[in-house]
N, C-alpha and C positions, 0 to 999 in steps of 0.2 A: 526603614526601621519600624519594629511593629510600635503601633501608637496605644495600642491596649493598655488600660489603666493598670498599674500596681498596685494588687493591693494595700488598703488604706491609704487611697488619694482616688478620691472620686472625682476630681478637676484635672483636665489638663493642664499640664505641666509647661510652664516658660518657655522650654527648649523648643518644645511640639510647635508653640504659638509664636516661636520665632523662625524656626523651620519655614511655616505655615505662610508668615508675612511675606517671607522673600521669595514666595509661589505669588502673590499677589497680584493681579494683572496691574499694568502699567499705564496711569492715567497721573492727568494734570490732582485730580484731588491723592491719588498713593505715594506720589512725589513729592509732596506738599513736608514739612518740616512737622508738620503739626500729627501727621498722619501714622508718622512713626511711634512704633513702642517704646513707653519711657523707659524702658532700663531696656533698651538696645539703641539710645538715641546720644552718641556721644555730646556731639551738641549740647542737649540737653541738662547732661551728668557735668558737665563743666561749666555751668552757669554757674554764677557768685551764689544765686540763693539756695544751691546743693552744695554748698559746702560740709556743711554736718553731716549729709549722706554721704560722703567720698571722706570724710574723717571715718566713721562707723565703715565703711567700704575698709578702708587703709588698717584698722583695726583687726576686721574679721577674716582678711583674706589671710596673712600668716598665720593666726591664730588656728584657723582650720587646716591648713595645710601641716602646720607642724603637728597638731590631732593626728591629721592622718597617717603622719609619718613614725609616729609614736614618740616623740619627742617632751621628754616627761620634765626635765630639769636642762641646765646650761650648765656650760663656765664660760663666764663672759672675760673676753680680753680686748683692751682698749688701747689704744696709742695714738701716734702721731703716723700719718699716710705719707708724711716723709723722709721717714727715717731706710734710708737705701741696707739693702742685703750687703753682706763682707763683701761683693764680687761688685757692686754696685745696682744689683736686681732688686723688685720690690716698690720701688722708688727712686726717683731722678736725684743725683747730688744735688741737695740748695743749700749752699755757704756752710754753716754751722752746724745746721742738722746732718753733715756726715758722719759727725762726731757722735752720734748715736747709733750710730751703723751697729754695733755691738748688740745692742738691745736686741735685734732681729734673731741672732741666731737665739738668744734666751727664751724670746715670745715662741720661738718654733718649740723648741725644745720643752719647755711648758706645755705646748698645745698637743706636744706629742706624749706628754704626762697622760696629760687630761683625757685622752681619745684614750690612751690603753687602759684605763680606769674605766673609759665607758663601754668599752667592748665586752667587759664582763659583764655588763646591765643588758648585753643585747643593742648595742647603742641608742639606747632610750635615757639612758643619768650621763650628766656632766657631757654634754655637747658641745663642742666649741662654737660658741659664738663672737662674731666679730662686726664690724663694720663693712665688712666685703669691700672694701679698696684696698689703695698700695700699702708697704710699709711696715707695720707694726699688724697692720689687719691681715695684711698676704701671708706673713711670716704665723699666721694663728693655724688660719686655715690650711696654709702650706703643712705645717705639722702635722694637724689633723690626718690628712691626709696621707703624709707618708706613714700614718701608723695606720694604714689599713680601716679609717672612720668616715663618718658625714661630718659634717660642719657646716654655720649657717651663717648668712651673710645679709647683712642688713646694710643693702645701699643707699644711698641718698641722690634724687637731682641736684649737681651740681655744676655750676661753669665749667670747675675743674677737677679731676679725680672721682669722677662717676663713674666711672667703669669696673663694675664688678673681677677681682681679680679670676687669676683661672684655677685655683684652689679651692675653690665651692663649691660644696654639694648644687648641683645644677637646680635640685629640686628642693632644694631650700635656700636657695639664691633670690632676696625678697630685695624689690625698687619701692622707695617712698617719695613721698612730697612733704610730707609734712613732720618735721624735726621731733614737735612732742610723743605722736604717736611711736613713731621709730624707738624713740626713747624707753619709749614703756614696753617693748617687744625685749627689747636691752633686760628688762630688769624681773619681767613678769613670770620668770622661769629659771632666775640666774639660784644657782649653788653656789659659786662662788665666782669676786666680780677683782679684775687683777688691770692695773689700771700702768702701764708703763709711762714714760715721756713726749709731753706733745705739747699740743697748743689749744687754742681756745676750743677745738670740737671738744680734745679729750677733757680740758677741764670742763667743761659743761655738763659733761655726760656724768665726772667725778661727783661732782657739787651734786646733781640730782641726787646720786644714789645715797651720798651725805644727807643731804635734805630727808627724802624721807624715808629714811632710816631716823634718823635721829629725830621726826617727827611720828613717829609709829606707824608711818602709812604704808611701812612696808616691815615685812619678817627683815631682823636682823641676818646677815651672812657676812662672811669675811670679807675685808676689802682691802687688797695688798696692793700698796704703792711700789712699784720698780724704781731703782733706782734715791736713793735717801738723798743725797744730793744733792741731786737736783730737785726734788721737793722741798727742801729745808731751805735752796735758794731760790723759790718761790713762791712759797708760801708763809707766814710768819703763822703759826697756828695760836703758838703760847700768846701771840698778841692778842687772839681773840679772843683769850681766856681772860686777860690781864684789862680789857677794854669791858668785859664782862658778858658780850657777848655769843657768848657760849659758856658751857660748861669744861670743868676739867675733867671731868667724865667721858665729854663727848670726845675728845683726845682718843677715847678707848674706841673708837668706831675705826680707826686707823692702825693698820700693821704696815711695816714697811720692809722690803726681802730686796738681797743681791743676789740671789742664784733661784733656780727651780726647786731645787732639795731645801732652801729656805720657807720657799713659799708655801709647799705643797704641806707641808709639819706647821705651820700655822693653820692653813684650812683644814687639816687631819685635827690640831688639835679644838677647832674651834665648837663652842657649845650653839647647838642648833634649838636648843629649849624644845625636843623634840622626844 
């Protein structure tokens, strides 16, 4: 590979000087731990006291990738990883959660909204995004992809359900470690964020984008709950008006829809202050 500088960079370049090391001749001190280059010394990058670097790492690595992809805006859709496809795909039967099986083919059918809306942008607006597992996240990306799009997949290490579905754009099939940052990838680009039936990830993910919105930290956009329901039989909202803990305002950060032609007429109709 020619090593000739480019212009405007009068230094060699990382790659050259990592190339370069693994020519190294092989002695007791180039063997040595210490000897290695720090950003090629995994060891290194995984000590406790690089944590902030592998946070900043975790941050920038999607961020640039979806740059490069042209990735301009989302629609985020969130669920539950166990809620099984009508056929039983998606997601393993567990007990109760079959009883949302329905939801799957909605979240598809959604994602396949949203992808042909983005096809007219070049798919650079309204991207699907999901969690890249089973479920509610397979059935996004699944859409996506039967409508001819990309779709992005934001995985997590975890014991269980780590495994990126097979409905993902490959090349925007992003692994995390760390929950917060993942989260903020969720939200850093979302158009509009559609939030179906689950369990403590999806409410976690919920509550954030509650949080800040409703504290300015972030642009207002639509947030449609699936399913009325089952929201109303889990969460008491009005309580938290009535305990004074919120406002009756903030009520208004919440829409709720039973079909895709619901949903999609709330995010059409919603004001972007734009």
């Amino acid at each position: 590979m020619d090593d000739t500088p480019r212009p405007g960079h009068a230094f060699r370049d990382s790659q050259e000087d990592s190339r370069a090391a693994r020519e190294t001749p092989d002695t007791a001190q180039t063997r040595a731990p210490a000897y290695r280059l720090a950003f090629a010394d995994p060891d290194f990058l995984l000590r406790e006291e690089l944590r902030p670097v592998r946070l900043q790492l975790e941050l920038l690595k999607p961020q640039l990738v979806m740059d490069e992809r042209g990735v301009q805006s989302t629609f985020v859709i969130m669920g539950s990883a166990r809620v099984p496809g009508p056929e039983g795909e998606g997601a393993p039967h567990r007990g109760r959660a079959a009883a949302l099986a329905p939801w799957y083919d909605v979240a598809r059918d959604l994602a396949r909204r949203a992808t042909e809306r983005s096809l007219g942008s070049y798919g650079r607006d309204w991207v699907v995004c999901t969690g890249g597992g089973p479920g509610i996240m397979e059935a996004g990306n699944r859409g996506a992809d039967e409508a001819g799009g990309q779709s992005i997949g934001l995985n997590i290490v975890l014991p269980h359900e780590q495994a990126p579905n097979p409905w993902v754009t490959p090349d925007l099939c992003f692994n995390f470690h760390y929950f917060a940052i993942r989260k903020m990838h969720f939200l850093m680009r979302a158009r509009a964020i559609c939030v179906f039936p689950g369990g403590f990830g999806t409410l976690d993910e919920m509550f954030e984008c509650l949080t800040l919105i409703q504290t300015g930290r972030m642009r207002p956009v639509p947030l449609v709950l699936f399913g009325r329901a089952f929201w109303d039989g889990l969460v008491n909202w009005q309580a938290l008006v009535e305990a004074g803990t919120i406002n009756e305002a903030d009520l208004g950060l919440i829409s709720y829809a039973e079909t895709v032609d619901e949903a999609m007429r709330i995010i059409d109709a919603f004001d972007y202050g734009c």
